[in-house]
N, C-alpha and C positions, 0 to 999 in steps of 0.2 A: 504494500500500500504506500502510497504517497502523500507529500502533505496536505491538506485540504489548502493553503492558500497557494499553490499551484499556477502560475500564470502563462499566459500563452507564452509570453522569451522563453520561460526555466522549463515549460514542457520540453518548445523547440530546443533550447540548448541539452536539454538533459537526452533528448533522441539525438541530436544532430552529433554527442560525443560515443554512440553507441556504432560499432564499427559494421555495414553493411555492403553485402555485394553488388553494388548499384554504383552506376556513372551518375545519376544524379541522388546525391543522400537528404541534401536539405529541399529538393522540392518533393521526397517521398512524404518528408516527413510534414512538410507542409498540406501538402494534398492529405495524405490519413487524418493528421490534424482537426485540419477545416469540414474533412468530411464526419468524423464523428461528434462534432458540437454544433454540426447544421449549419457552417456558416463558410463564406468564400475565403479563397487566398487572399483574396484583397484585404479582407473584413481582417485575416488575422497580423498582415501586416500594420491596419492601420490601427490595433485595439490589443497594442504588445505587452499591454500591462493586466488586459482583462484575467480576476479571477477565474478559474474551470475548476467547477465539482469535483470533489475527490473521485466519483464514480467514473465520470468522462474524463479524469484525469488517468486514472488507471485505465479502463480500458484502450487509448489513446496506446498506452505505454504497453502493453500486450501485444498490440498491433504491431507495434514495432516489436516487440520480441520476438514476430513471427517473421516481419521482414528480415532479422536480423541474421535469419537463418536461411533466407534465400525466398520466402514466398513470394511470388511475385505484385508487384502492388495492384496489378488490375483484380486479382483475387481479394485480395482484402478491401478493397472499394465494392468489391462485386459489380464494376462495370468498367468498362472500357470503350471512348469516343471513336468510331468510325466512319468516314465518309461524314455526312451530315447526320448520324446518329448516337447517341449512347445507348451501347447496348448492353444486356446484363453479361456476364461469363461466369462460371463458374469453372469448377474443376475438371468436370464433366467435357468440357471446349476448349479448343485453341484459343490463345488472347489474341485477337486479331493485330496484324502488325500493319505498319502506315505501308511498306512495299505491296501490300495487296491490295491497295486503292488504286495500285498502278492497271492492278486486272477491271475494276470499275471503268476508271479512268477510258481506259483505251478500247472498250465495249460500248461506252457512250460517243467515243468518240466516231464510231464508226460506223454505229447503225441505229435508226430513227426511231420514232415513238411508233411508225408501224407496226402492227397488230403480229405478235411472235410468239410462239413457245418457246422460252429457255430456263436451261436447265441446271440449276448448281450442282455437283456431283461435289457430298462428303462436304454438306453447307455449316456443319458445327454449329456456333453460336449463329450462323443465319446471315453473316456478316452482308457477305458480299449478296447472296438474294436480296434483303431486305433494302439494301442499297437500289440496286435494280427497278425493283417495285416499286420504290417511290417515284423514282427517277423517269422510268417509263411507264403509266401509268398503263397504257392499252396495253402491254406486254400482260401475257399469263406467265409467270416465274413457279416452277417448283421447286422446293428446296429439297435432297435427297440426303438421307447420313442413314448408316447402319446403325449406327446408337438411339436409343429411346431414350437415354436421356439430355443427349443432345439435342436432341429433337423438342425434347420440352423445353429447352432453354430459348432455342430457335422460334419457337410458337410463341413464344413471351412474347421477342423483338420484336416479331411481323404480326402481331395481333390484331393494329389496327387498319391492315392493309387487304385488301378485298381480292386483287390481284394474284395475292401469294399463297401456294399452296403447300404440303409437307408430304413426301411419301416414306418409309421404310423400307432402307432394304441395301442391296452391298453393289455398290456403283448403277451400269446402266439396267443389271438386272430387276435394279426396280419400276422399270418403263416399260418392260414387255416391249409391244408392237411401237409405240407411240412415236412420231417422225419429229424430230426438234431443228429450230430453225440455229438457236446457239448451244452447245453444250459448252459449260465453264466448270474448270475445276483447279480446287487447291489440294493436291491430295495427300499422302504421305510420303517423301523422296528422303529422307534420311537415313545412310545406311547404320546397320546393327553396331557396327563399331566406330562410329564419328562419334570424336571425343567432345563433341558441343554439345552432345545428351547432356553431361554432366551439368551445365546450368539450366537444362529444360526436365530437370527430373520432378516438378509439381503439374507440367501439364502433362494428357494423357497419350502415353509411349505411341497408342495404336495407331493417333491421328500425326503421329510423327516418322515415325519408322518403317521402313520398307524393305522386302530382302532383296538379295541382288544388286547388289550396290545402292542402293535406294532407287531401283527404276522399274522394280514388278509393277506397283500400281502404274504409276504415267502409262505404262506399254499397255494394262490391260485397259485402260480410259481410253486409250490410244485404237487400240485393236476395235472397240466396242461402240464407236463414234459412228464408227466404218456402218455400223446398222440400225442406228438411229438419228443420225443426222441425215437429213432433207439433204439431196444433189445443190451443191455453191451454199450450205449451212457453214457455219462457222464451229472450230473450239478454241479454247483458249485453255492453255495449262500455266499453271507457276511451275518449276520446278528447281532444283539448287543450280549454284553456283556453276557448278561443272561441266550439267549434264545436259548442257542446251545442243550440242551439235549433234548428241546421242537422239535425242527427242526431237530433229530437224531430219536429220536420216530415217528414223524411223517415221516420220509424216509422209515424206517423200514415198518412202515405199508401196505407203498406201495411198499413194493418190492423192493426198495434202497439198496445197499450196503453204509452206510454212513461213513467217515473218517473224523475226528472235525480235524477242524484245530485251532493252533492260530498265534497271530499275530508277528511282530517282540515284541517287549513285554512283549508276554508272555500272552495277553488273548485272551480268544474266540473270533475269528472273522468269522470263515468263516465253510461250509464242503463240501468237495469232495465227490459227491457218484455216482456209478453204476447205473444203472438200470439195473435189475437181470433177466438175460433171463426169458421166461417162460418157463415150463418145459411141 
């Protein structure tokens, strides 16, 4: 316990001297802060003298005992800003990262509010659907993930959207017949032995990890396009750092028109391709 006359500085200084795996420690600690006494980062730089309850003072301080140990702060906010939205995440979901705004980003840029089926494949917290949805309202958006309870967290975020839909089930085999104008996916490209687990070990491995060097799923999103993407439909993959000419080759082979993308950055993140009529 702590003392009850507790003030926002001596909170922040007493977290800001607590040693945490973060490139930014004093705006964690401001954001958890501000989040659990209701009030903004503004509010608590300009009110550095305000008492905080011993209650909200401790819990404040928990919080950070949990950062301290690597939890990631979108977890303990229970939400994470994306695109134009805040969305919930849990443990359950990937925390969405700002490079996958590039996958938005460059889907709006290239195809209109015309009337479309597209498809998130492996949508976690709903990120990038729920983006979509808003974005293009005439579009019908399904969001797809094997997990139910991804999928609840995903229903949270697109609640109020009329547009968005959710199925269950383990990539395109959750669409059966169904012909899609874009198919989008962030899927799992990380291989079993990449030592960058080790600071992703609070999100969930399955939505991270792939065998094969990290390229079974892309190849089977990749393979599976092939029979439900509409003749000149569109996909779009993220995948790592590495594996973009592997994932350009393999588009190629099936008939893809592929275009590498990268990221704000400056590296390989992602590719736009065709499916190239048949002739």
């Amino acid at each position: 316990m702590v003392n009850k006359h507790q003030t926002v500085k001596s909170l922040l200084d007493i977290a800001n001297a607590m040693t945490c795996a973060s490139d930014s420690p004093q705006l964690d600690s401001q954001l958890l802060l501000a989040n659990r006494i209701g009030q903004s980062r503004e509010w608590l730089l300009a009110h550095s003298d305000e008492v905080i309850c011993t209650t909200l003072s401790d819990e404040f301080l928990d919080l950070m005992k949990r950062r301290q140990k690597g939890e990631p702060v979108a977890y303990l906010l229970g939400h994470r800003d994306f695109w134009k939205s805040k969305l919930k995440v849990t443990s359950d979901t990937l925390i969405p990262r700002p490079e996958t705004e590039l996958i938005v980003e460059t889907i709006l840029t290239n195809l209109d509010n015309k009337k479309r089926l597209v498809v998130d494949l492996g949508t976690g917290s709903g990120a990038i659907a729920v983006a979509l949805a808003i974005e293009r309202p005439e579009w019908t958006v399904i969001g797809v993930d094997i997990s139910f309870p991804a999928l609840r967290v995903a229903r949270t975020n697109g609640a109020d959207l009329e547009n968005l839909h959710w199925f269950q089930g383990d990539w395109c085999n959750a669409l059966r017949s169904q012909q899609v104008d874009l198919l989008v996916c962030n899927p799992p490209y990380i291989a079993e032995d990449d030592t960058h687990l080790d600071a992703l070990s609070y999100e969930p491995q399955g939505a991270l990890v792939s065998s094969n060097h990290g390229m079974q799923d892309l190849e089977e999103v990749i393979v599976s396009a092939q029979s439900i993407l509409k003749a000149n439909g569109h996909l779009l993959v993220e995948h790592g750092h590495e594996q973009q000419i592997r994932v350009c080759d393999q588009l190629r082979a099936l008939k893809f028109d592929p275009t590498p993308l990268t990221d704000f950055a400056g590296n390989p993140r992602a590719v736009w391709a065709r499916r190239v009529q048949d002739t």
